[in-house]
RODO-2510 file (C-alpha; in nm, 4 decimals, decimal comma):
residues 49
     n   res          X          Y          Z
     1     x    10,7482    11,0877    10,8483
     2     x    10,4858    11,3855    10,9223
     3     x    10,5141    11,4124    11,2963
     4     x    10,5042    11,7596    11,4570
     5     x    10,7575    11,8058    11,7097
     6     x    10,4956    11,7789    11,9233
     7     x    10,3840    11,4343    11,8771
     8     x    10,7131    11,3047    11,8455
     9     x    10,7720    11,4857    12,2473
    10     x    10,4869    11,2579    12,3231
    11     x    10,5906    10,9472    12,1679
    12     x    10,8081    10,7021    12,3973
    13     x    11,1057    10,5715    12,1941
    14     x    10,9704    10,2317    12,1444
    15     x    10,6312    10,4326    11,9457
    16     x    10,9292    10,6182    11,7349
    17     x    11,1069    10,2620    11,6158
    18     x    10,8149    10,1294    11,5231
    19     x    10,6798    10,4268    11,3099
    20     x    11,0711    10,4599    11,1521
    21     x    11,0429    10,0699    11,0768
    22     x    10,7135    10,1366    10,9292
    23     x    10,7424    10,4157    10,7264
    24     x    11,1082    10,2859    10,6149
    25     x    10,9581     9,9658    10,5280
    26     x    10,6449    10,0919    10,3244
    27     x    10,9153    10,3284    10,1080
    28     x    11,1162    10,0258    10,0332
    29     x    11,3968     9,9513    10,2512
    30     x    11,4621     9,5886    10,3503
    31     x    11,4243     9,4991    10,7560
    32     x    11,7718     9,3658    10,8576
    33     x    11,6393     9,1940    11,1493
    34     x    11,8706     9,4018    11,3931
    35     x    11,5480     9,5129    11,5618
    36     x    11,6578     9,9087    11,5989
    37     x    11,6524    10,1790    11,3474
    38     x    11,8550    10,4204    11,5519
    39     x    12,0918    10,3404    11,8122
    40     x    12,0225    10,4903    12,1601
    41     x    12,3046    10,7049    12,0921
    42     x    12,2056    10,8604    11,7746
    43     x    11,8314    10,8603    11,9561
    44     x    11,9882    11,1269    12,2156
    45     x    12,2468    11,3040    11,9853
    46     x    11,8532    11,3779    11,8104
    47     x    11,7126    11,5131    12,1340
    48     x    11,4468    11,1965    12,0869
    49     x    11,5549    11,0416    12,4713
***
């Protein structure tokens, strides 16, 4: 997405969703209304919580 690890440290996990839904969305894939791009799970197993 073109984040430095830095700013992605600093972003709260609720900033993160909304720039994956973004950036997903502008390239072309279709919102399936589930309201999370990553699990919480998968979020941690990334080192992103």
């Amino acid at each position: 997405m073109g984040f430095t690890p830095a700013q992605v440290d600093e972003m709260s996990a609720w900033e993160f969703a909304a720039c994956a839904r973004g950036y997903a969305r502008a390239h072309g894939a279709k919102d399936t209304g589930t309201g999370a791009v990553m699990s919480e799970t998968r979020m941690r197993d990334l080192g992103i919580l």
